[in-house]
N, C-alpha and C positions, 0 to 999 in steps of 0.2 A: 725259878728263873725262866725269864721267857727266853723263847727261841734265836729273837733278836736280840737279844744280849748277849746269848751264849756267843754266837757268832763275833759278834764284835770283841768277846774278852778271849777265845781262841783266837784272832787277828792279832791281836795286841802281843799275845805270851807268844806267837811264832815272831812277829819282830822283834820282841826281845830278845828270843832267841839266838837269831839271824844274828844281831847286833852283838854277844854276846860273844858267836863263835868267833866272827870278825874281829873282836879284839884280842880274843885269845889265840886265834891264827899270827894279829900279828906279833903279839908277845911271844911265841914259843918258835917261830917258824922259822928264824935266822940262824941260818948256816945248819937246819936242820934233814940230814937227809929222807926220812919219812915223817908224815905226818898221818892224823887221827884220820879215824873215817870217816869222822863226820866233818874233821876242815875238807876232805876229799871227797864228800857228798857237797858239802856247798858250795868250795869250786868249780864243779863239774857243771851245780846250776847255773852259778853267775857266770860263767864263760860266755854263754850267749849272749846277756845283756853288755857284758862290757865288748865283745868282740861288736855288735849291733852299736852301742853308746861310740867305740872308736871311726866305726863307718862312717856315720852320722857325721861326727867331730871331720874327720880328713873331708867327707864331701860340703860342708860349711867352708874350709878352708878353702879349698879347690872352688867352688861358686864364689867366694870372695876374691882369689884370684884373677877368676873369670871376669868378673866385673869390672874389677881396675884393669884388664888387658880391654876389654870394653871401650871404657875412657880414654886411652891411652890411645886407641888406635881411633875415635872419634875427634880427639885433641890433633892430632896428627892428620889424619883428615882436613880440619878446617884450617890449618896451616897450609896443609897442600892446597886447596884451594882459594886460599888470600893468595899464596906466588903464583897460580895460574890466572889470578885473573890480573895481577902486577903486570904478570912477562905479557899478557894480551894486550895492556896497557900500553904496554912499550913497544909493543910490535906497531900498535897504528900511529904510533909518535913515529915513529921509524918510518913507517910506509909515506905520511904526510914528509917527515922531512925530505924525503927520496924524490916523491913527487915534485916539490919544491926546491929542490934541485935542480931538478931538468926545467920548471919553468923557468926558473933563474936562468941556466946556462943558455935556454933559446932566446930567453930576451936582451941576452948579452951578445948571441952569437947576432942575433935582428939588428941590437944597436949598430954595431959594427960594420953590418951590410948596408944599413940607413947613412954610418957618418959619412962612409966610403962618397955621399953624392950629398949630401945633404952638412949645413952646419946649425948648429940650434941657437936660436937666438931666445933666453928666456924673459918673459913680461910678466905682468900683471891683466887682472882682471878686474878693469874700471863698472862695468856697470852689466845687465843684464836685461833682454828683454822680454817686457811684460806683456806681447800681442800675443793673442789666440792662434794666429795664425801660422809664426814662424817660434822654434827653437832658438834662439840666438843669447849670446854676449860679444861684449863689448870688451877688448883688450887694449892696453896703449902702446903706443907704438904703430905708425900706419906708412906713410912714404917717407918721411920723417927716416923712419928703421929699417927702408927697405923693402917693407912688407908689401905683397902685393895678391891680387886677388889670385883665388886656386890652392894659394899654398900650406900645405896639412898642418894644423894644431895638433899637439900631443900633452898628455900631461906624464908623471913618473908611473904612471898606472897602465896608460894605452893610450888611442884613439879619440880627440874631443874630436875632431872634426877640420872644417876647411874654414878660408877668411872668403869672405862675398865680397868685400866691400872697402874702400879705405878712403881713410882724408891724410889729413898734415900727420896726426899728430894720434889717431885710433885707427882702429880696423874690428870690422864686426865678423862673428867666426858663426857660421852656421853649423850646430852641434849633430851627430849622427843619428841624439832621436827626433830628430824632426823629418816627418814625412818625404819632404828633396833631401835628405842627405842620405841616401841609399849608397852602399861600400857594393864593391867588389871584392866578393873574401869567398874566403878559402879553408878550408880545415886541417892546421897543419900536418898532424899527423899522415894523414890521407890524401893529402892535396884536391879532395872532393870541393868543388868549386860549385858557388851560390852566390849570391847577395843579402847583404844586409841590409835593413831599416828599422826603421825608427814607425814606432805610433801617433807620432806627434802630441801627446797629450801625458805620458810616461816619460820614464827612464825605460824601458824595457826596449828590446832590440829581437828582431823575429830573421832568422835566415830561410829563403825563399829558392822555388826553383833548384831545389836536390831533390835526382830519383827516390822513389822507395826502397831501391835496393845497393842505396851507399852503405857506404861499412864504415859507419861512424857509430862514437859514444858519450855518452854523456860526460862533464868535466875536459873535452880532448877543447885545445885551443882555438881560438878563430883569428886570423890574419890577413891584414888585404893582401888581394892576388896580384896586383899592379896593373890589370888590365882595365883598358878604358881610361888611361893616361891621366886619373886626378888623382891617384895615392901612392908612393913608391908599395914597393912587394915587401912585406913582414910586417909591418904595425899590427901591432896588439889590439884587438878590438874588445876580444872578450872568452869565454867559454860556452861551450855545451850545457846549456841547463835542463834542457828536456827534449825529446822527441816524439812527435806525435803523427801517425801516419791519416794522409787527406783522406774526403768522404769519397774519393775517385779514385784511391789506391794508388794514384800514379807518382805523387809528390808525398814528400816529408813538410811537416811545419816544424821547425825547431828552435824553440826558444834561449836567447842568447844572453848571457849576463855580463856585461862590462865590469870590469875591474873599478873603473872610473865614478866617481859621488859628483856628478853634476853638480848635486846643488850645491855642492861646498868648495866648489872650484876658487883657489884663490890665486895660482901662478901656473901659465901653460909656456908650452915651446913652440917658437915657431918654424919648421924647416923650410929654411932657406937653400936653393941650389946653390953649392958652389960652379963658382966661375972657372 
């Protein structure tokens, strides 16, 4: 018999072995106070392996554990992060309606101080003019209604502008983006006083003539100032849209946005002094 065989068939006769005492350990071992030498020779071996096989077993358990606290607290996680970015949600809903709030309540406290001298007479907007040169429409109602030249148009938005002009029966309103309709305004918050105009070619509206060093911001409202006797004091012109300091440092240009859609003008007011 070769070498490697011998080996192989003493492997075999010691697990036989092994298997052997293992069943007669457990057949005789119940409720027995001593046992053989040799089941207490081969417990003594196996003790390592099962104490090492239990190790094993509880650290599998305990990493499986681990894994699903893992999960758990990844899960958990991305839930806390869906209601932060909710409650973030709801905070600029909140902040917007806050803001719109206060611009509500100033343009109701403005109406107020406007009805106090003024009554509104509301019209129509018959037609619109198509020159290059001037801004204009054309409203109905002219001496007919009372209307007369100077006196301010507004729509539910702000500022169109003034009437130039009137017959029987129309009155033509020179709008504030055109070049001559330059406003006296003011920045309510701050009461920083400028002028507005017009590009005549836009909608767009430029506030002119404020130092560099006003304490204004962008969004903060714009309001005529009353000065220079052709627009009461509060009408709504527009807001803050940008600021941008001159190439001489000494002046602001600040771009101005009107509430107001020009082009879709289809009913304005006209204030009328009361008598």
């Amino acid at each position: 018999m070769t070498p490697k065989r011998k080996k192989i068939l003493i492997g075999t006769l010691a697990g036989v072995l092994v298997l052997a005492l293992l069943f007669l350990a457990g057949l005789t071992s119940t409720e027995r106070e001593n046992i053989s030498k040799p089941e207490q020779f081969l417990r003594d071996m196996l003790a390592p392996l099962q104490n090492g096989a239990s190790v094993v077993s509880g650290n599998i358990r305990n990493w499986g554990a681990y894994l699903q606290g893992v999960d758990n607290i990844r899960a958990e996680n991305d839930e806390l992060r869906k209601e932060i970015s909710e409650l973030r949600l709801q905070l600029v809903d909140l902040a917007e309606y806050q803001q719109e709030n206060e611009r509500l309540r100033d343009l109701l406290n403005m109406a107020e101080n406007v009805e106090s001298q003024f009554e509104y007479v509301t019209t129509t907007v018959v037609n619109r003019s198509q020159s290059s040169w001037y801004k204009t429409l054309v409203i109905s109602g002219g001496e007919d209604a009372g209307f007369a030249v100077g006196m301010p148009v507004v729509s539910a938005q702000g500022l169109v502008g003034r009437i130039i002009n009137t017959s029987e029966n129309t009155a033509e309103v020179l709008l504030i983006t055109d070049r001559e309709g330059a406003i006296s305004a003011m920045v309510q918050n701050t009461r920083t006083v400028g002028v507005v105009e017009g590009d005549g070619e836009t909608s767009e509206l430029s506030m002119i003539r404020v130092p560099y060093d006003a304490e204004i911001e962008n969004y903060q409202q714009i309001i005529t100032s009353g000065y220079g006797g052709v627009y009461p004091k509060g009408l709504l012109v527009g807001y803050i849209n940008s600021i941008t300091l001159q190439s001489d440092g000494l002046m602001l240009d600040i771009d101005v946005r009107s509430y107001v859609d020009f082009n879709r003008l289809e009913e304005v007011m006209v204030l009328k002094p009361k008598a």
